[in-house]
MARKOLKE-531085 format. One record per residue (C-alpha): y, z, x. Coordinates in pm, whole numbers, always signed. Each point is the difference from the previous one (the first is absolute). Last residue first. Layout:
N
@c2=Y, c3=Z, c1=X
...
***
This chain:
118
@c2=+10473, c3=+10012, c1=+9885
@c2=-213, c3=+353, c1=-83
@c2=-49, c3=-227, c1=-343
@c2=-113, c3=-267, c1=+128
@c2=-258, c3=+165, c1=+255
@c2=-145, c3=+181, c1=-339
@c2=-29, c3=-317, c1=-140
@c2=-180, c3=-150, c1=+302
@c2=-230, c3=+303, c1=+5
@c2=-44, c3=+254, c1=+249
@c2=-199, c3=+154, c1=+249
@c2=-195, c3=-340, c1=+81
@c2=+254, c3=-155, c1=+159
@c2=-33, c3=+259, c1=+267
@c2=-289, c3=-207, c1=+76
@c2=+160, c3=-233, c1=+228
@c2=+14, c3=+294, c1=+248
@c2=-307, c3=+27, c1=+47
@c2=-296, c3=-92, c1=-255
@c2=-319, c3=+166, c1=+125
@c2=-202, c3=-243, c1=+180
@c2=+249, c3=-307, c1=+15
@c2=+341, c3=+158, c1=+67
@c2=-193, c3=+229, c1=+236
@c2=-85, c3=-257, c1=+239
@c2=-241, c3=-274, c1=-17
@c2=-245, c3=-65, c1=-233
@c2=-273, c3=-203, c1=+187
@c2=-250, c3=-310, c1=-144
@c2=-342, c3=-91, c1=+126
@c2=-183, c3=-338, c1=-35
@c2=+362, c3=-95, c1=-179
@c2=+36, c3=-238, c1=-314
@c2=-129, c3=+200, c1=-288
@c2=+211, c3=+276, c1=+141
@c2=+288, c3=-190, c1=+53
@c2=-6, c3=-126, c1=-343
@c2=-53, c3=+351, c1=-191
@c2=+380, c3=+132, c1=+189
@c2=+99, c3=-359, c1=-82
@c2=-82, c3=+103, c1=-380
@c2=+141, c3=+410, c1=+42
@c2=+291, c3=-132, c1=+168
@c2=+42, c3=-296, c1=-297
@c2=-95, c3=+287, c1=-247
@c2=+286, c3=+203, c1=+95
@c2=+72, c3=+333, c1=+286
@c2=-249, c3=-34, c1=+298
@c2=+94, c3=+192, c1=+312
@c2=+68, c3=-110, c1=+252
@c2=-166, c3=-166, c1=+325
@c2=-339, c3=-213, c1=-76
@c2=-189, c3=-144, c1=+322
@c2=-309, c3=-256, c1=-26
@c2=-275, c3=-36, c1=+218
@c2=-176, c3=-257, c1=+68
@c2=+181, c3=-253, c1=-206
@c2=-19, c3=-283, c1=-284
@c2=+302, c3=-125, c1=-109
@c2=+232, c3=+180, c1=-256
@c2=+87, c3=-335, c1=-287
@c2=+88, c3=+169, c1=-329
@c2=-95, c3=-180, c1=-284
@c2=+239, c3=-218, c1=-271
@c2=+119, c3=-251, c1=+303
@c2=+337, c3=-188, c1=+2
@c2=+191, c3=+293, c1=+106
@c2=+176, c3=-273, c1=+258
@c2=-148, c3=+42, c1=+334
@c2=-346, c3=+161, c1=-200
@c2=-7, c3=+368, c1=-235
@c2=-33, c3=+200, c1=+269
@c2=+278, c3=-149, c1=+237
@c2=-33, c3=+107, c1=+369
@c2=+289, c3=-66, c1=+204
@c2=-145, c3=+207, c1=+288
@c2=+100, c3=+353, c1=+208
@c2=+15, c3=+247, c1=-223
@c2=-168, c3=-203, c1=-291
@c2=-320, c3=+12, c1=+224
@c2=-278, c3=-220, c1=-120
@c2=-220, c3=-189, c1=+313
@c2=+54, c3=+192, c1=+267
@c2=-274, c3=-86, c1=+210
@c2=-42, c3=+233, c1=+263
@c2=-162, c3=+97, c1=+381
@c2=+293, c3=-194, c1=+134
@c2=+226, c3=+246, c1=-194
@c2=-174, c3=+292, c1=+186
@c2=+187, c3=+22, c1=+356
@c2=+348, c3=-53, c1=-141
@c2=-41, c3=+305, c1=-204
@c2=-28, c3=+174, c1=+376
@c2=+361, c3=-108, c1=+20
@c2=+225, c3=+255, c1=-271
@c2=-228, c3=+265, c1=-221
@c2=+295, c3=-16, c1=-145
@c2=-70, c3=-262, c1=-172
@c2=-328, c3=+157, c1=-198
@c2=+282, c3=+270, c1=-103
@c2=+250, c3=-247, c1=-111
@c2=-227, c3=-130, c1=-246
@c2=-158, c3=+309, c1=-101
@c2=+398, c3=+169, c1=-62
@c2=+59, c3=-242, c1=-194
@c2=+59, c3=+185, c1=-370
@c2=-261, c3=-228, c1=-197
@c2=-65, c3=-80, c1=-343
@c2=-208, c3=-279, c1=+42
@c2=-107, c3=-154, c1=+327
@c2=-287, c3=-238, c1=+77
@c2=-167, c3=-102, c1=+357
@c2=-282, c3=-238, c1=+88
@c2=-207, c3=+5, c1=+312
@c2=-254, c3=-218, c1=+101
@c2=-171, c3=+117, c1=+322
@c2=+19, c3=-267, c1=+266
@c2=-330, c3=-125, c1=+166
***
């Protein structure tokens, strides 16, 4: 039986993604094991339905899920709450997701302050 995977970025640098393909043929060995059945890398996945004609997010169910990046708005922070709700066991990947990365030099200063230095 496949394990049922499902994957979610935020504020990312993509260095986990092109890690995990570097890791070249022996990935080829595991996807039969999985389902991927959310993965914005990979799939046209809209969250809101085809059209944004749903008011709720839609993250199927999974085995495990993965988060990579870190998480910088409420929409992050409310998939970020989704997956976890939706995934038997849920991974944060990378450093962008466990302690901010490179993404989270946007924390350092303001957007004013960023206006101005422009």
């Amino acid at each position: 039986m496949a394990v049922r995977l499902a994957q979610e970025w935020f504020a990312i640098c993509g260095g986990c993604e092109v890690t995990i393909l570097d890791v070249g043929e022996p990935l080829l060995d595991i996807l039969p094991q999985l389902e991927i059945v959310h993965m914005p890398v990979l799939m046209d996945h809209k969250l809101y339905g085809q059209t944004g004609e749903k008011t709720e997010m839609e993250i199927p169910e999974a085995d495990v899920g993965i988060i990579a990046g870190g998480i910088r708005n409420e929409e992050n922070k409310h998939l970020a709450q989704e997956m976890r709700r939706k995934c038997k066991t849920l991974i944060a990947m990378g450093s962008c997701a466990c302690y901010g990365g490179i993404p989270a030099l946007a924390n350092l200063s303001t957007v004013q302050e960023l206006y101005d230095k422009v």
